[in-house]
Every structure is written in structure tokens, then in C-alpha cells.
C-alpha positions in Angstrom: -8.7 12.6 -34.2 -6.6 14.9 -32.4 -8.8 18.0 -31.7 -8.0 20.7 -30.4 -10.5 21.3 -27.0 -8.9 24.3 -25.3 -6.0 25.8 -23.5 -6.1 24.6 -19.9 -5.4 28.4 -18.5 -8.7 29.2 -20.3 -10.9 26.5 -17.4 -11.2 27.7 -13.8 -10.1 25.4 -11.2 -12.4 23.6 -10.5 -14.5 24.5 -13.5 -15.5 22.7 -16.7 -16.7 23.1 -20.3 -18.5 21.5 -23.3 -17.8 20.7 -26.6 -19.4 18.8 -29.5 -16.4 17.3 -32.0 -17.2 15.1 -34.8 -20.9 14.3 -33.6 -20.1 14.0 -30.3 -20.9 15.5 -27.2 -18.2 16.3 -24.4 -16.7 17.8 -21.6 -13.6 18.8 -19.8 -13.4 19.4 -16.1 -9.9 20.8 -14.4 -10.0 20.0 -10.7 -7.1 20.2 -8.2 -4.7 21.1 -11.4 -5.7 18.1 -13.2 -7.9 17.7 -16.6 -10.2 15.4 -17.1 -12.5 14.9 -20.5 -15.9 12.2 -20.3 -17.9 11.8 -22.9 -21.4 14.1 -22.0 -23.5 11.5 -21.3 -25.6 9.8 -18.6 -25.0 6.2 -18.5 -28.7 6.5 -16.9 -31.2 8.3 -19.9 -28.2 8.7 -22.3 -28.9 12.2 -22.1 -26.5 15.1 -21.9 -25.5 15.7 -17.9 -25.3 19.9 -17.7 -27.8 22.4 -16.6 -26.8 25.3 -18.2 -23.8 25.7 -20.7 -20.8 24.6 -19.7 -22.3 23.6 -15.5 -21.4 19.4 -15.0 -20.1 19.9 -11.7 -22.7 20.2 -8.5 -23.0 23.5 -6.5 -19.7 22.8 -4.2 -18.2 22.3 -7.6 -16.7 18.8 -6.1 -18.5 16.3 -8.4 -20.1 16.1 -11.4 -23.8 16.1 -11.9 -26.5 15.2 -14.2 -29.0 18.0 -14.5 -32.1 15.3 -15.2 -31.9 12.9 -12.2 -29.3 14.7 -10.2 -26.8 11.6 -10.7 -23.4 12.5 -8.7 -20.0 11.5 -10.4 -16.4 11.8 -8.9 -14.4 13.9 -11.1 -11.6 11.8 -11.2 -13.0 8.5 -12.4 -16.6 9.1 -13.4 -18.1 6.6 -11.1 -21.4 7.5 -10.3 -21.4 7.7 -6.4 -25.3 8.4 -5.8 -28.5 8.4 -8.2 -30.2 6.4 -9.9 -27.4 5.0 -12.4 -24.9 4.3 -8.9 -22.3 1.6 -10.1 -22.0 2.8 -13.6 -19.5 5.3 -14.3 -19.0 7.9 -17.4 -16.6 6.9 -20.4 -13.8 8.9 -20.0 -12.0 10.3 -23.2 -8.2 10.1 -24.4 -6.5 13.4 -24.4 -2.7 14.9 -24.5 -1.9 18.5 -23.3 0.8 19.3 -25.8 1.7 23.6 -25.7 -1.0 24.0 -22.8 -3.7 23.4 -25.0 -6.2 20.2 -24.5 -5.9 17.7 -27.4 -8.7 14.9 -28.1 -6.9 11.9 -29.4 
């Protein structure tokens, strides 16, 4: 695959954004300095998890949130911590940073 997502300078800290690349839906969060990239999609209604474009992470902007249920994930793993899908975690994605920018592999 290799896509090109975006440069990492371009994502506040902590902040996140969508993207849709080849059919599919996902994200990238940058917390603490580091990048993270989950598919976008609730392991409980298989829906999409943001409120508003480009929102996954809750209002303290320490975990990310499904906008349906109000399922909490930790950004650094994607296990879902409270809500109704607890124990299940997002998939995350493969990635490289290569010239500051986010690659999907």
C-alpha cells in the first residue's frame, strides 16, 4: 500500500485525523510525540467512532471515543477501557514515518 497519510507536524499534540484510503476508513492520533493509526471502527456497531470531522479523542483529549455509545479507548493500544464493547480493542494499522510524513504500509 504505502500511502501517504500526512506529515506528523501537520497533527496537534494530542490531536487526530481521518482518512478513507482504498475503501477504508481511518485515523491517526499523535499523543505524547508518538503516532498512532487504528482502523475507524467500533469493534461494538462497526460504525465509524468520531463526532465531528477529524474528533476520536474525548473532551480531555486523553482517550479515544466513539461518538455512538461513548466507548473509551487508550490511545496507545486501542483497548476499549469502558462501554459497552470493554475487552475488545481497535485494530491498529501498519505505518512508517519516512521524511516526517505518515506512510500506511
Amino acid at each position: 500500500m504505502n500511502d501517504f497519510l500526512c506529515r506528523v507536524d501537520e497533527l496537534e499534540d494530542p490531536g487526530s485525523k481521518g482518512f478513507s484510503i482504498n475503501d477504508m476508513d481511518l485515523f491517526v492520533v499523535k499523543y505524547d510525540a508518538q503516532i498512532y493509526v487504528y482502523k475507524n471502527y467500533c469493534p461494538h456497531l462497526g460504525v465509524n467512532l468520531e463526532w465531528q470531522e477529524d474528533q476520536f479523542l474525548d473532551s480531555d483529549k486523553s482517550l479515544i471515543q466513539c461518538s455512538t455509545h461513548g466507548a473509551l479507548f487508550l490511545i496507545n493500544n486501542g483497548n476499549c477501557v469502558a462501554g459497552p464493547c470493554a475487552g475488545e480493542k481497535l485494530k491498529s494499522l501498519p505505518f512508517v514515518i519516512r521524511d516526517g510524513g505518515i506512510h500506511l504500509l
